[in-house]
C-alpha positions in Angstrom: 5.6 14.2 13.2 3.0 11.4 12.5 4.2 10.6 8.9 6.1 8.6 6.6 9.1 10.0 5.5 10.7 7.4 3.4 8.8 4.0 1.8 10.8 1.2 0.1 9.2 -2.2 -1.4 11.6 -5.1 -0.5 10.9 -7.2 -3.5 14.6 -8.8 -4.0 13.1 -11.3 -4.5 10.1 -11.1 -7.2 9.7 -10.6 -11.1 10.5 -7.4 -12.2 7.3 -5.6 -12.7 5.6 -4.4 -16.1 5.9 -1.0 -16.8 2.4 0.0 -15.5 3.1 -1.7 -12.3 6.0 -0.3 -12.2 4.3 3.5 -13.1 1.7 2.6 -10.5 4.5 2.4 -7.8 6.0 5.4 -8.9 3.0 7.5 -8.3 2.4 5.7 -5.3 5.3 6.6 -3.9 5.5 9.9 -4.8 1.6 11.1 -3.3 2.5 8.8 -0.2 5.5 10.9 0.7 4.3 14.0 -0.6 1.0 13.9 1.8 0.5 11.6 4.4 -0.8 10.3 8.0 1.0 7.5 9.4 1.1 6.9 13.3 1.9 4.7 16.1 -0.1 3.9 19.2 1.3 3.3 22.3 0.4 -0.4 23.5 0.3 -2.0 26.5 1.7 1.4 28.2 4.8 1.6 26.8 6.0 4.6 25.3 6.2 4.7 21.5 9.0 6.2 19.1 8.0 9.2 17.4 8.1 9.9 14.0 8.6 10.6 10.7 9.0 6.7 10.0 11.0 4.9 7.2 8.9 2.4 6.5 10.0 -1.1 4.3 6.9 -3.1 3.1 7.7 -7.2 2.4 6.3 -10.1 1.6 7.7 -12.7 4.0 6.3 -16.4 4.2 2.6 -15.7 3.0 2.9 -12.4 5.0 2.8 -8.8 4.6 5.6 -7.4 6.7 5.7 -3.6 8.1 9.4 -3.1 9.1 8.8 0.3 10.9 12.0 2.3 12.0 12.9 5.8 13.3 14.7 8.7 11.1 18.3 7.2 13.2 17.4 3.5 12.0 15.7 2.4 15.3 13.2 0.0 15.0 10.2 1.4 16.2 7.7 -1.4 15.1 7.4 -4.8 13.2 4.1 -6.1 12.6 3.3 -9.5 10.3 -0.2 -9.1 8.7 -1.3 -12.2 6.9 -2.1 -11.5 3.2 -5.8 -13.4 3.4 -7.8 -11.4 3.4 -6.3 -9.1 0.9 -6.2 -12.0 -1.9 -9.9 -11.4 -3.6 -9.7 -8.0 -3.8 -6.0 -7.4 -4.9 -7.0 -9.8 -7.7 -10.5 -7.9 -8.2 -7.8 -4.7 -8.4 -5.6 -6.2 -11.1 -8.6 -7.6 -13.4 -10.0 -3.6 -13.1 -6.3 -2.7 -13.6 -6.0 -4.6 -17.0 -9.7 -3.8 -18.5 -8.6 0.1 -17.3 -4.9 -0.1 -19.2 -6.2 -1.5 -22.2 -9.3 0.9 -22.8 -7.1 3.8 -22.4 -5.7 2.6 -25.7 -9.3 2.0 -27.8 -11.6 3.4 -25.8 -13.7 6.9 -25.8 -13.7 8.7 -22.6 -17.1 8.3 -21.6 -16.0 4.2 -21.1 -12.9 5.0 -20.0 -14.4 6.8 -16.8 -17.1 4.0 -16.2 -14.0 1.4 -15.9 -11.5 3.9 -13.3 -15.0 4.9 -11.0 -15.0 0.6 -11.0 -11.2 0.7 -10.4 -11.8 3.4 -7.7 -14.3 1.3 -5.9 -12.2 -2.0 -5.7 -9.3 0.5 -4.5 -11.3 2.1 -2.0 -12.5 -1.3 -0.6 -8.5 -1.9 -0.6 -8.2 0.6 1.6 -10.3 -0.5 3.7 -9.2 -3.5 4.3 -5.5 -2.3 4.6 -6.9 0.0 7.6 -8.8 -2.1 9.5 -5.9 -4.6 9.5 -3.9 -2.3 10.6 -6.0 -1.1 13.4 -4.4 -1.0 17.1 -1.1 -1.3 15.0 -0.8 1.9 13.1 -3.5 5.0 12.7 -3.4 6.0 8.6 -5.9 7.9 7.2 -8.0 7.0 4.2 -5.5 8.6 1.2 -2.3 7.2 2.7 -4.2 3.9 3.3 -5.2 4.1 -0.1 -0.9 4.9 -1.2 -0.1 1.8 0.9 -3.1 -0.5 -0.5 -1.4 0.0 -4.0 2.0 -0.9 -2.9 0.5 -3.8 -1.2 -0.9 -4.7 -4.5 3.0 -4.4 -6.5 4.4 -6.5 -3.9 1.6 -9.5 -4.5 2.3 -8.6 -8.1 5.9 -10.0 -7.7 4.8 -12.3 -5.1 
């Protein structure tokens, strides 16, 4: 079973988000375990744990952290990912984020939509950033890449 079946956000340690962020990770969380493709190559030869994973995302001296562990608490993989080069367009995400939030309250449709296709964009380049970092680490497809790229972003929200 090449899957996540339980996500948690270690964020002891940051502001408590707003309530959109805080709605964002919700959803986020929900589609993620709901739907989604999450496995583990084997490297160097060696044999890899099966899933479904628990997975707990971090933020742990400047890095993203993937603490990756089996349904009986085994650690199947731990891999540091430094947060670099997703700085521009986590902030590009929040600026669309903002503009997005505060149009749903004045806006008309029409503008609405021209600001989440924008929003959509910056997320989808998200995503692929997330994936190719991840590559030779973990295979995700595109929608749970997308899940994990807006976690990503509520833990650099905090952080």
């Amino acid at each position: 079973m090449s899957r996540i079946s339980h996500i948690e956000l270690d964020d002891r340690n940051l502001p408590a988000p707003t309530p959109e962020i805080e709605q964002e990770r919700r959803v986020a969380i929900y589609d993620l375990l709901e739907e989604n493709s999450f496995s583990l190559p084997s490297r160097d030869g060696r044999a890899v744990p099966e899933g479904p994973y628990s997975v707990t995302l971090s933020i742990r001296e400047k890095r993203l952290v993937f603490d990756i562990r089996t349904q009986d608490d085994q650690l199947a993989a731990e891999f540091h990912l430094s947060l670099g080069p997703f700085r521009q367009v986590v902030k590009d995400y929040f600026q669309i984020c903002e503009s997005y939030f505060n149009a749903v309250k004045t806006l008309p449709p029409s503008q609405i939509e021209t600001i989440d296709m924008a929003r959509r964009g910056i997320h989808n380049e998200g995503s692929r950033v997330l994936r190719e970092r991840l590559e030779g680490k973990a295979e995700v497809d595109e929608d749970t890449a997308r899940r994990l790229f807006t976690l990503i972003c509520v833990l650099h929200f905090g952080g």
